[in-house]
PDB file of N, CA, C, O and CB in Angstrom:
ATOM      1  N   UNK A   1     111.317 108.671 107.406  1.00  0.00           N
ATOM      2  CA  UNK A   1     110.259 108.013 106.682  1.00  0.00           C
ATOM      3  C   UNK A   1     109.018 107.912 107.567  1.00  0.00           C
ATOM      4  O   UNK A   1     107.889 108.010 107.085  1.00  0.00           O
ATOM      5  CB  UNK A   1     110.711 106.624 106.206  1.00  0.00           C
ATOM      6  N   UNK A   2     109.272 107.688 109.039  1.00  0.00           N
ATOM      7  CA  UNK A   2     108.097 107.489 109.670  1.00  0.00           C
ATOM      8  C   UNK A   2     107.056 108.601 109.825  1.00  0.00           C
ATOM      9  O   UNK A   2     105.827 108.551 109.852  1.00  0.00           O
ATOM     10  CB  UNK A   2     108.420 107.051 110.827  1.00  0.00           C
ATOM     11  N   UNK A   3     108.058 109.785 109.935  1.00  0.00           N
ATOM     12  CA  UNK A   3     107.140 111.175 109.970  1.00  0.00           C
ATOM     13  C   UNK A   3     106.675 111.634 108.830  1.00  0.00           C
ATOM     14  O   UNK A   3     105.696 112.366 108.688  1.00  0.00           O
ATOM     15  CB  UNK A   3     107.804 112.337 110.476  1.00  0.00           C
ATOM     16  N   UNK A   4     107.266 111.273 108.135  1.00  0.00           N
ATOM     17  CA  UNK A   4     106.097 110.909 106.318  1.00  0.00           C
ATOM     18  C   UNK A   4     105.051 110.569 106.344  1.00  0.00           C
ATOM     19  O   UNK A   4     104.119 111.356 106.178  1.00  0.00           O
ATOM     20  CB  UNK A   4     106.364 109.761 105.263  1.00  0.00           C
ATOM     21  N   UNK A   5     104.827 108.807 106.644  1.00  0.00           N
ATOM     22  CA  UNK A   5     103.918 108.215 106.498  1.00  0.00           C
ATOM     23  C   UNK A   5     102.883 109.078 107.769  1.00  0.00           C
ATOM     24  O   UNK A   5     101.772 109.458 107.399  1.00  0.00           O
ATOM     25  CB  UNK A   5     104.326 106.651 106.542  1.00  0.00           C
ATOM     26  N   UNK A   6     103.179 109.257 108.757  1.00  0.00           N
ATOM     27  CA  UNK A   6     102.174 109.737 109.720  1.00  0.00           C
ATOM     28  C   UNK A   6     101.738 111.258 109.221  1.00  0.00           C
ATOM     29  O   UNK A   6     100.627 111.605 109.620  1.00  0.00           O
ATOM     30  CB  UNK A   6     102.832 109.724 111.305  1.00  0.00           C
ATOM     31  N   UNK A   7     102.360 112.078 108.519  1.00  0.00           N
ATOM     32  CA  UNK A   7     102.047 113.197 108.064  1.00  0.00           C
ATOM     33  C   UNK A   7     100.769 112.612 107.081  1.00  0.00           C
ATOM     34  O   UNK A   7      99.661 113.040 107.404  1.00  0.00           O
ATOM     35  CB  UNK A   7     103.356 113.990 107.397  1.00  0.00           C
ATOM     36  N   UNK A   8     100.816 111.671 105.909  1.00  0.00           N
ATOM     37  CA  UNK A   8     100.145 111.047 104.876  1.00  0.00           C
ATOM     38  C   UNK A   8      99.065 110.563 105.961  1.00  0.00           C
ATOM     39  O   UNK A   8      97.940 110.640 105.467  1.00  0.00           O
ATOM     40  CB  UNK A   8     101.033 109.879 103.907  1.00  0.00           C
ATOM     41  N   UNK A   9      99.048 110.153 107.108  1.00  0.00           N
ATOM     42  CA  UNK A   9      97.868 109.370 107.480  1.00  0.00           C
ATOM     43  C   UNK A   9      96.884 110.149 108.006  1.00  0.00           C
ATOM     44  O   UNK A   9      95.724 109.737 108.035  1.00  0.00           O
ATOM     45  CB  UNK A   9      98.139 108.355 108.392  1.00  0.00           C
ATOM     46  N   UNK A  10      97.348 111.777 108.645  1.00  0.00           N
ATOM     47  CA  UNK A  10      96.752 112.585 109.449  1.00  0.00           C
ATOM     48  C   UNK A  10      96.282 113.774 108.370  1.00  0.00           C
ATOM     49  O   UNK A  10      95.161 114.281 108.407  1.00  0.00           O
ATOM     50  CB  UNK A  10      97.731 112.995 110.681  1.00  0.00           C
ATOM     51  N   UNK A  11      97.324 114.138 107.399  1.00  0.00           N
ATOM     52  CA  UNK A  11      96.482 115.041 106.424  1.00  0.00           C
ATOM     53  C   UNK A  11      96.881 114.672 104.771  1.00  0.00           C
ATOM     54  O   UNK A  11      97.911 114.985 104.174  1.00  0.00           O
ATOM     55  CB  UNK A  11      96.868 116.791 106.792  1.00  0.00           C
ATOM     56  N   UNK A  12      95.851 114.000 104.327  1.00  0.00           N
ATOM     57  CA  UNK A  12      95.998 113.258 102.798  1.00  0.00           C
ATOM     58  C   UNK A  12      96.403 114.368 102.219  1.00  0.00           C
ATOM     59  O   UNK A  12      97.523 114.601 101.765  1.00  0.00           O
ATOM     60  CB  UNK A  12      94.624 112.546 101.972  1.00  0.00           C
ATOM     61  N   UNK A  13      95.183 115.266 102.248  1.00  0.00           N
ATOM     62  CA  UNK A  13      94.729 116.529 101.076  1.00  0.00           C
ATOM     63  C   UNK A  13      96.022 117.108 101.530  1.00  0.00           C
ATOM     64  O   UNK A  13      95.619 117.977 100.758  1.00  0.00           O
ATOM     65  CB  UNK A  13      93.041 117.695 101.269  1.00  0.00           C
ATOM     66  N   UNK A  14      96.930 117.426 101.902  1.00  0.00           N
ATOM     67  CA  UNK A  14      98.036 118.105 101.839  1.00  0.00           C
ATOM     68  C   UNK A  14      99.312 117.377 101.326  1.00  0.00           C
ATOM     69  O   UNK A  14     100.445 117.785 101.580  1.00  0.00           O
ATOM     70  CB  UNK A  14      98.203 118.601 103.054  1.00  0.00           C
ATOM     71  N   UNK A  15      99.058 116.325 100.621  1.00  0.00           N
ATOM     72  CA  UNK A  15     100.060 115.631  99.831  1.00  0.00           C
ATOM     73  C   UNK A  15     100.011 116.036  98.452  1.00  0.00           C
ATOM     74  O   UNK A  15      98.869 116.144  98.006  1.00  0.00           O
ATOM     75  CB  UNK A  15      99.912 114.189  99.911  1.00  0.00           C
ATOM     76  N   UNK A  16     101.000 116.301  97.624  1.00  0.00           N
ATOM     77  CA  UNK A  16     100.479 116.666  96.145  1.00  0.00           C
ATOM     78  C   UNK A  16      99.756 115.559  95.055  1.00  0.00           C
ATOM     79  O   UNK A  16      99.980 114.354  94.932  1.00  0.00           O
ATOM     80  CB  UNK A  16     101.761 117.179  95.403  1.00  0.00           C
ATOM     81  N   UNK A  17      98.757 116.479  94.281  1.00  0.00           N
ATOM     82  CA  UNK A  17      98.379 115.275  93.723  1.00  0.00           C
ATOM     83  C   UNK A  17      99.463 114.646  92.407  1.00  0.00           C
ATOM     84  O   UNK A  17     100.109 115.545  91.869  1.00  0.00           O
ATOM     85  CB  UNK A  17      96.861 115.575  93.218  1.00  0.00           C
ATOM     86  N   UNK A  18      99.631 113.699  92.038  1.00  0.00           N
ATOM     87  CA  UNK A  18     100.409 112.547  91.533  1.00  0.00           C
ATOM     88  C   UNK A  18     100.014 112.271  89.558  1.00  0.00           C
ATOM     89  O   UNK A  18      99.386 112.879  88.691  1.00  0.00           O
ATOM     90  CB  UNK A  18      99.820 111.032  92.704  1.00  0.00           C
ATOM     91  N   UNK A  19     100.706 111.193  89.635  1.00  0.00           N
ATOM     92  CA  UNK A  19     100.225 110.665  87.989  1.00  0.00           C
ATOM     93  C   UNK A  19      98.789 109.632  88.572  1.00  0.00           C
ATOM     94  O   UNK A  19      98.462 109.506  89.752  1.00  0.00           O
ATOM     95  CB  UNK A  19     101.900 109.383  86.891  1.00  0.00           C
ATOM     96  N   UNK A  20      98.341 109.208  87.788  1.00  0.00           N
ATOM     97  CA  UNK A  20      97.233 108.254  87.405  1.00  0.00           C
ATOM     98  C   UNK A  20      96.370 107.863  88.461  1.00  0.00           C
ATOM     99  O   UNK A  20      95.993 106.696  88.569  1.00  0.00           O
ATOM    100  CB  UNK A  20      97.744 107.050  86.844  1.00  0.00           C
ATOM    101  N   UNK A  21      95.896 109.122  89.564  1.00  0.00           N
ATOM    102  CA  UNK A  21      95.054 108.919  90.477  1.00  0.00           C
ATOM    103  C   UNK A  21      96.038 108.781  91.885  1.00  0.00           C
ATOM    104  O   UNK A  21      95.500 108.433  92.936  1.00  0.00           O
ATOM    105  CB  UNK A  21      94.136 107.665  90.052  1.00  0.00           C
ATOM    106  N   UNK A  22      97.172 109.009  91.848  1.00  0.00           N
ATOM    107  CA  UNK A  22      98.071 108.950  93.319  1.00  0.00           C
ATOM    108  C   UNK A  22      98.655 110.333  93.665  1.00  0.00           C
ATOM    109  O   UNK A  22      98.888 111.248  92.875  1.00  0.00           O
ATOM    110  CB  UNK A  22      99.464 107.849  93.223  1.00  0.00           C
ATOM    111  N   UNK A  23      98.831 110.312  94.883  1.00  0.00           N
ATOM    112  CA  UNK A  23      99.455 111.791  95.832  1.00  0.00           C
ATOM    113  C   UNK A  23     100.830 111.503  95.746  1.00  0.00           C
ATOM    114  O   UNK A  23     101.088 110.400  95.263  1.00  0.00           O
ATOM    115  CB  UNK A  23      98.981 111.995  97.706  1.00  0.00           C
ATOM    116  N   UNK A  24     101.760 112.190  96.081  1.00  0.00           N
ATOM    117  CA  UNK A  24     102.930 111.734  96.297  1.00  0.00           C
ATOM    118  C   UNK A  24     103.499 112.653  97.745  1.00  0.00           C
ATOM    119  O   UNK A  24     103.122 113.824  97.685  1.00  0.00           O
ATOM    120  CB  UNK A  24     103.787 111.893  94.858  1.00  0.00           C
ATOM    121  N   UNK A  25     103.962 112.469  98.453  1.00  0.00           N
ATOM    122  CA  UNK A  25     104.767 113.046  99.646  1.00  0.00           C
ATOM    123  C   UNK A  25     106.180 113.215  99.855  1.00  0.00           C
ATOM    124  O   UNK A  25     106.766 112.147 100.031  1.00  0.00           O
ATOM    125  CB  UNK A  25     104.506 112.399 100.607  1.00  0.00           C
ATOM    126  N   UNK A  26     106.921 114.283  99.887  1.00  0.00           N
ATOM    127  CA  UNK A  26     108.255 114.478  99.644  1.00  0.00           C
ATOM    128  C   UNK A  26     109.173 114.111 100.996  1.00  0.00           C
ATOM    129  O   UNK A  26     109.071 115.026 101.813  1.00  0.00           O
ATOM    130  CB  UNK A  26     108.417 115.967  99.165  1.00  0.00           C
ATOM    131  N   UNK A  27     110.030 113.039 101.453  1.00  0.00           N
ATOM    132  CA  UNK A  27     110.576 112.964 102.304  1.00  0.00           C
ATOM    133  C   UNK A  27     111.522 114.242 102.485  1.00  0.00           C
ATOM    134  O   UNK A  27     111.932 114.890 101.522  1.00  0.00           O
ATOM    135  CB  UNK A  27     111.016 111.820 102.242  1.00  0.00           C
ATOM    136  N   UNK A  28     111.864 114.572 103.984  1.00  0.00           N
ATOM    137  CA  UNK A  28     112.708 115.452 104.987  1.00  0.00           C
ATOM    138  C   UNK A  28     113.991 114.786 104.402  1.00  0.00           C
ATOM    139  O   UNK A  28     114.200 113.585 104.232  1.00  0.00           O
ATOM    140  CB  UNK A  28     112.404 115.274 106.859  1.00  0.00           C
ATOM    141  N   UNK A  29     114.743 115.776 104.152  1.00  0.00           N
ATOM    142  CA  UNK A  29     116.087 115.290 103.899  1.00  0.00           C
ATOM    143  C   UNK A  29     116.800 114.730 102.891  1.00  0.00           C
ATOM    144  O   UNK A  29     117.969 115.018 102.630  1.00  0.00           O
ATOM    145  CB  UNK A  29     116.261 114.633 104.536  1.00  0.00           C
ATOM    146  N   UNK A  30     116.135 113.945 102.322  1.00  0.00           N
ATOM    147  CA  UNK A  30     116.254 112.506 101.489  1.00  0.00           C
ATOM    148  C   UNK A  30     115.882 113.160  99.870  1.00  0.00           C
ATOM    149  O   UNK A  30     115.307 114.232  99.687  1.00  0.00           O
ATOM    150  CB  UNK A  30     114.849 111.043 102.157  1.00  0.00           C
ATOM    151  N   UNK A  31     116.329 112.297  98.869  1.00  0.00           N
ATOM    152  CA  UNK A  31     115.655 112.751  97.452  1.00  0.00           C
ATOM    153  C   UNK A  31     114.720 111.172  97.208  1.00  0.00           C
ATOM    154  O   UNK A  31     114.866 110.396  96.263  1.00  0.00           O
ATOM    155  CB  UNK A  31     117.147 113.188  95.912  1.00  0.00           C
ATOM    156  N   UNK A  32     113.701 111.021  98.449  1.00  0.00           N
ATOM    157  CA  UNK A  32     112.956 110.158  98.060  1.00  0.00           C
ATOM    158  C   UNK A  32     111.300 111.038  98.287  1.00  0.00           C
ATOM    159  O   UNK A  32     111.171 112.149  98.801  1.00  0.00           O
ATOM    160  CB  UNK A  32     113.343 108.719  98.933  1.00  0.00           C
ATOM    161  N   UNK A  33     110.424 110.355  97.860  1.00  0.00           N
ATOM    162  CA  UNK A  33     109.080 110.574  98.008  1.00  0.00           C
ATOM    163  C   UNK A  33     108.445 109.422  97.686  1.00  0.00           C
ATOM    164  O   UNK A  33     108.828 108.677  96.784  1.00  0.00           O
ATOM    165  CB  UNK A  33     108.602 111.629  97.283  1.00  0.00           C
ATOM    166  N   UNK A  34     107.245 109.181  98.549  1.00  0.00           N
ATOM    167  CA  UNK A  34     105.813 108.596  98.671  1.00  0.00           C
ATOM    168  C   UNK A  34     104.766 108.780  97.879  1.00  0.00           C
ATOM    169  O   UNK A  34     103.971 109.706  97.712  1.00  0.00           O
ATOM    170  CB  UNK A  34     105.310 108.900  99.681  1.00  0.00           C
ATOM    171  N   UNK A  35     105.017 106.975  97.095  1.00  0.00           N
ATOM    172  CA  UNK A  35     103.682 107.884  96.348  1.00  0.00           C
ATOM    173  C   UNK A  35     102.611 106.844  96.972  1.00  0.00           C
ATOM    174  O   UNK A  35     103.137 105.802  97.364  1.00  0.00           O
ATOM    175  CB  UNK A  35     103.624 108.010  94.209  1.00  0.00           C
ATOM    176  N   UNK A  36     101.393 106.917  97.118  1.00  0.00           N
ATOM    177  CA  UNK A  36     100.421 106.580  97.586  1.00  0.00           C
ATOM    178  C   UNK A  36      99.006 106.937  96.857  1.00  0.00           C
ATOM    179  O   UNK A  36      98.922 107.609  95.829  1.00  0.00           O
ATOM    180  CB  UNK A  36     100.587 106.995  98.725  1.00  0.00           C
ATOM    181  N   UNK A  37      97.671 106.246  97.722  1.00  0.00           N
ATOM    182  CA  UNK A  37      96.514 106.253  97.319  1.00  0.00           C
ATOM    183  C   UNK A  37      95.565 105.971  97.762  1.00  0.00           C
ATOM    184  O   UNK A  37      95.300 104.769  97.805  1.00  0.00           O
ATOM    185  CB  UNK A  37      96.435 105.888  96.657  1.00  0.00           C
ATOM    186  N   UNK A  38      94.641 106.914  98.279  1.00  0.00           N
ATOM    187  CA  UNK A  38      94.103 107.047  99.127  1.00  0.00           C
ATOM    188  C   UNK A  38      92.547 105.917  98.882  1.00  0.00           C
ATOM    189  O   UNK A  38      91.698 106.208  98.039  1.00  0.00           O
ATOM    190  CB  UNK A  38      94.099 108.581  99.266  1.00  0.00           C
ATOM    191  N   UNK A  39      92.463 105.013  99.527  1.00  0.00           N
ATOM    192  CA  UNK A  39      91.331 103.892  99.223  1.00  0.00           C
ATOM    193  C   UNK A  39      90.057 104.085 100.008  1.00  0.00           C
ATOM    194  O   UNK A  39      90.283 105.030 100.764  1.00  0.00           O
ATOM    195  CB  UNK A  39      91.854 102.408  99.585  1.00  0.00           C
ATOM    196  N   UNK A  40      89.254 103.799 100.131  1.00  0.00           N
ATOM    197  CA  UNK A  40      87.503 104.362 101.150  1.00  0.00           C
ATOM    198  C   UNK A  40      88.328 104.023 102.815  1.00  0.00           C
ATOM    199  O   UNK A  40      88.085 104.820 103.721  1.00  0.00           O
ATOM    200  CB  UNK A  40      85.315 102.674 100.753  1.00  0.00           C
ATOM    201  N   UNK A  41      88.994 103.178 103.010  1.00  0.00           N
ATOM    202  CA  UNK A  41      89.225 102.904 104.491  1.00  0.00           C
ATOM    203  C   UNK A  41      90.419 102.804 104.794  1.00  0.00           C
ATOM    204  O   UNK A  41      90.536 102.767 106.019  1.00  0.00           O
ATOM    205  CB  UNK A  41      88.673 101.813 104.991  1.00  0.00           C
ATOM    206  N   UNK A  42      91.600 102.726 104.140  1.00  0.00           N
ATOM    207  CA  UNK A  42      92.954 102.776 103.990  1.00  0.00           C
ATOM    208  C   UNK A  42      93.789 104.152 102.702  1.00  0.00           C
ATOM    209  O   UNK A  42      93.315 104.788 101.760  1.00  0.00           O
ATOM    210  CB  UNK A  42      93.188 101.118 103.540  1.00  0.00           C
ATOM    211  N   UNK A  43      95.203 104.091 103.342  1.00  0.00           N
ATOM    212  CA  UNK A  43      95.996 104.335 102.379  1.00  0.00           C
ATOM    213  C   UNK A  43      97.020 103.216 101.520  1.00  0.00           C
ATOM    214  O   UNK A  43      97.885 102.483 101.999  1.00  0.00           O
ATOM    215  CB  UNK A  43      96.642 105.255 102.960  1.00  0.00           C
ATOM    216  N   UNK A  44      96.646 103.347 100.256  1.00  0.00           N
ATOM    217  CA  UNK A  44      97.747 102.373  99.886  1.00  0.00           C
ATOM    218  C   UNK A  44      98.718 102.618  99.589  1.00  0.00           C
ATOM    219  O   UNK A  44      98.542 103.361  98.623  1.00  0.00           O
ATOM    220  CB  UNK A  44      97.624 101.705  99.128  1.00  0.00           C
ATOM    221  N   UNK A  45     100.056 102.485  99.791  1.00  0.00           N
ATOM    222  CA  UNK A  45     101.320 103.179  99.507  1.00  0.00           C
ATOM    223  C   UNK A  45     101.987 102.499  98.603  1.00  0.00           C
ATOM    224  O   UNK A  45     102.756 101.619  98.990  1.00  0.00           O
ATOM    225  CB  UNK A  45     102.155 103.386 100.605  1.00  0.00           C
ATOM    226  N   UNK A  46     101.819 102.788  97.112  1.00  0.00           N
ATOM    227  CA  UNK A  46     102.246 102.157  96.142  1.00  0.00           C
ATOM    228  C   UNK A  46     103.837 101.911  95.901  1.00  0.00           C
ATOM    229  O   UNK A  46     104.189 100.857  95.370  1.00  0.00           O
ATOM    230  CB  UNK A  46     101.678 102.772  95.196  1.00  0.00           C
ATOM    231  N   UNK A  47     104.931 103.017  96.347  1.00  0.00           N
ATOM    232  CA  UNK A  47     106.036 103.122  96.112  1.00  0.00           C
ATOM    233  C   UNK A  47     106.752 104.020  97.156  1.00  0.00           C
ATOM    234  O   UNK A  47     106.122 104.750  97.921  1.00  0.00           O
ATOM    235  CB  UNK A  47     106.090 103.466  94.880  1.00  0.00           C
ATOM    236  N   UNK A  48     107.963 103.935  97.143  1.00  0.00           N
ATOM    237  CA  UNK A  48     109.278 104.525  97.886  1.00  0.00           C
ATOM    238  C   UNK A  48     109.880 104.907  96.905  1.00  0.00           C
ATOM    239  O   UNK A  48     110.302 103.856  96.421  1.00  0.00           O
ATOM    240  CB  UNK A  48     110.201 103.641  98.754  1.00  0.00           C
ATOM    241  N   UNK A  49     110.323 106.000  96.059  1.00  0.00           N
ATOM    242  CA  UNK A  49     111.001 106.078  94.748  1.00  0.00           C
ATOM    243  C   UNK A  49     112.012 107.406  95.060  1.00  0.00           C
ATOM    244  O   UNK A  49     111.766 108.489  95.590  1.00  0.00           O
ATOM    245  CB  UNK A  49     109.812 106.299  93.357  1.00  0.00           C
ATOM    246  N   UNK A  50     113.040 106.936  94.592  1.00  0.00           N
ATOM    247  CA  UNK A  50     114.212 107.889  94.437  1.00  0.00           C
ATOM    248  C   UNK A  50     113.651 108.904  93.574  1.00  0.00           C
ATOM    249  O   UNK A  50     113.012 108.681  92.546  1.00  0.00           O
ATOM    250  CB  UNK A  50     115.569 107.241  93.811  1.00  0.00           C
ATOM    251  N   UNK A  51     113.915 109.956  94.031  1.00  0.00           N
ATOM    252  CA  UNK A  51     113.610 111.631  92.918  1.00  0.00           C
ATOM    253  C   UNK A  51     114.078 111.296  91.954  1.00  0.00           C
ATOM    254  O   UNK A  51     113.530 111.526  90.876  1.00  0.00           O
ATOM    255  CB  UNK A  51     114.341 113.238  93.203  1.00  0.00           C
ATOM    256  N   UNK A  52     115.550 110.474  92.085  1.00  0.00           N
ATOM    257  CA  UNK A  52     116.150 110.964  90.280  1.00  0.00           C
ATOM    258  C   UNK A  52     116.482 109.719  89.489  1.00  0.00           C
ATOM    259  O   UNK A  52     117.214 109.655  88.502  1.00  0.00           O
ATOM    260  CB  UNK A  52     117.845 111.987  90.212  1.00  0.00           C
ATOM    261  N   UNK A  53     115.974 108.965  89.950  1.00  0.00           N
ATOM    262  CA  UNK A  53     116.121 107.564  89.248  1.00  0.00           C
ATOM    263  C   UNK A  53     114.799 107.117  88.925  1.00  0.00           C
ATOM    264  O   UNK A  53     113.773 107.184  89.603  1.00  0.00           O
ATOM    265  CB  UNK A  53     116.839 106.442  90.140  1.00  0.00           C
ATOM    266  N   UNK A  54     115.079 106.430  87.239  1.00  0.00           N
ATOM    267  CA  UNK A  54     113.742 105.767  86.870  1.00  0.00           C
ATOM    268  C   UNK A  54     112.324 106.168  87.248  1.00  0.00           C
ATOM    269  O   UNK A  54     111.386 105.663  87.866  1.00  0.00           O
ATOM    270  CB  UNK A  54     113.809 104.573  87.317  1.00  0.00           C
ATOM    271  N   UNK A  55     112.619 107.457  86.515  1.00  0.00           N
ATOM    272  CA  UNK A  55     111.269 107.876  86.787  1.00  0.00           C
ATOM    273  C   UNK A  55     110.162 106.883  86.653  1.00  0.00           C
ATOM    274  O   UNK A  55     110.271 106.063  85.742  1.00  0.00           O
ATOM    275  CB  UNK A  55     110.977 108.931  85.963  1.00  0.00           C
ATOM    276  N   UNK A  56     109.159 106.838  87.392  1.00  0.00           N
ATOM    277  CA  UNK A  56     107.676 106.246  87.291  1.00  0.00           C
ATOM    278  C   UNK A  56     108.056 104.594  86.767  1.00  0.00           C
ATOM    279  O   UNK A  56     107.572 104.050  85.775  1.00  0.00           O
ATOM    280  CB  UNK A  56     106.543 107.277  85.958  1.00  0.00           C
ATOM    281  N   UNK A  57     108.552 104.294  87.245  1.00  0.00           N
ATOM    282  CA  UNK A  57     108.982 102.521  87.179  1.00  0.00           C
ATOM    283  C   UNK A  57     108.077 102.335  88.535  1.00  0.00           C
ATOM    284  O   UNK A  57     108.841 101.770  89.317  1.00  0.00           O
ATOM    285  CB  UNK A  57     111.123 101.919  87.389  1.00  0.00           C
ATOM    286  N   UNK A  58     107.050 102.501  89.072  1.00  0.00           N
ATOM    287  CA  UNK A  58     106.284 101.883  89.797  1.00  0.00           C
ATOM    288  C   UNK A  58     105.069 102.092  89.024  1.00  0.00           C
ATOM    289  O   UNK A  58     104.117 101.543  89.580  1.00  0.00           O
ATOM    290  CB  UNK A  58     106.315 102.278  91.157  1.00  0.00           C
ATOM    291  N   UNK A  59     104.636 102.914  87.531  1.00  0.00           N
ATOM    292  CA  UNK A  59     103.629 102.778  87.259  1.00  0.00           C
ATOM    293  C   UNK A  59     102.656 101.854  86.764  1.00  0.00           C
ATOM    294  O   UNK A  59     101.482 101.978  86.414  1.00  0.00           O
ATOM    295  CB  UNK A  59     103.691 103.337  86.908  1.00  0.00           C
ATOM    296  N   UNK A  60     103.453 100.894  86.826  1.00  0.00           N
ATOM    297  CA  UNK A  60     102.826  99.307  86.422  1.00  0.00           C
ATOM    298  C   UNK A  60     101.739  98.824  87.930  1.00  0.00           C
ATOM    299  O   UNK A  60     100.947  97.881  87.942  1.00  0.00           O
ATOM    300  CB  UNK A  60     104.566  97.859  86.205  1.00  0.00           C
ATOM    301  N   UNK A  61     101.954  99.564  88.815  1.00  0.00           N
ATOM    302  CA  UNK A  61     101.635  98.876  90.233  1.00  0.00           C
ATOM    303  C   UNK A  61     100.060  99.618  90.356  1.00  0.00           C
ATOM    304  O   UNK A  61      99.333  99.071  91.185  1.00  0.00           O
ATOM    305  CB  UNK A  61     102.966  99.363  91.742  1.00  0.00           C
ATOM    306  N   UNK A  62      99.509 100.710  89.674  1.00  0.00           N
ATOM    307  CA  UNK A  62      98.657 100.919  89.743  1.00  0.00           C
ATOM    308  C   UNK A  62      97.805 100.772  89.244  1.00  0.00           C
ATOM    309  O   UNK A  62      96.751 101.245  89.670  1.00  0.00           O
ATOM    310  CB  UNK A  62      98.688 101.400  89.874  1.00  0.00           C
TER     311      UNK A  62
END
């Protein structure tokens, strides 16, 4: 997870783009991904979401 988030902090534009204005980042190994959003001075990292469960049950958060 950590080499995720530091991949997301060093190159955004190489995260895919997402639903409703967010990127998402595919974890090493894992069937999880990052979804996030990129703000003027931060990233906000909206969710940790399992690939195959409940899809988009974090879309309330955006």
């Amino acid at each position: 997870m950590r080499s995720a988030f530091e991949a997301i902090s060093h190159e955004v534009s190489a995260s895919v783009p997402y639903l409703a204005g967010t990127r998402r980042k595919l974890l090493d190994r894992y069937p999880y991904f990052v979804v996030f959003r990129e703000e003027s001075e931060a990233i906000q990292v909206i969710a940790v979401a399992h690939g195959r469960r409940l899809p988009g049950y974090w879309k309330n958060r955006v």
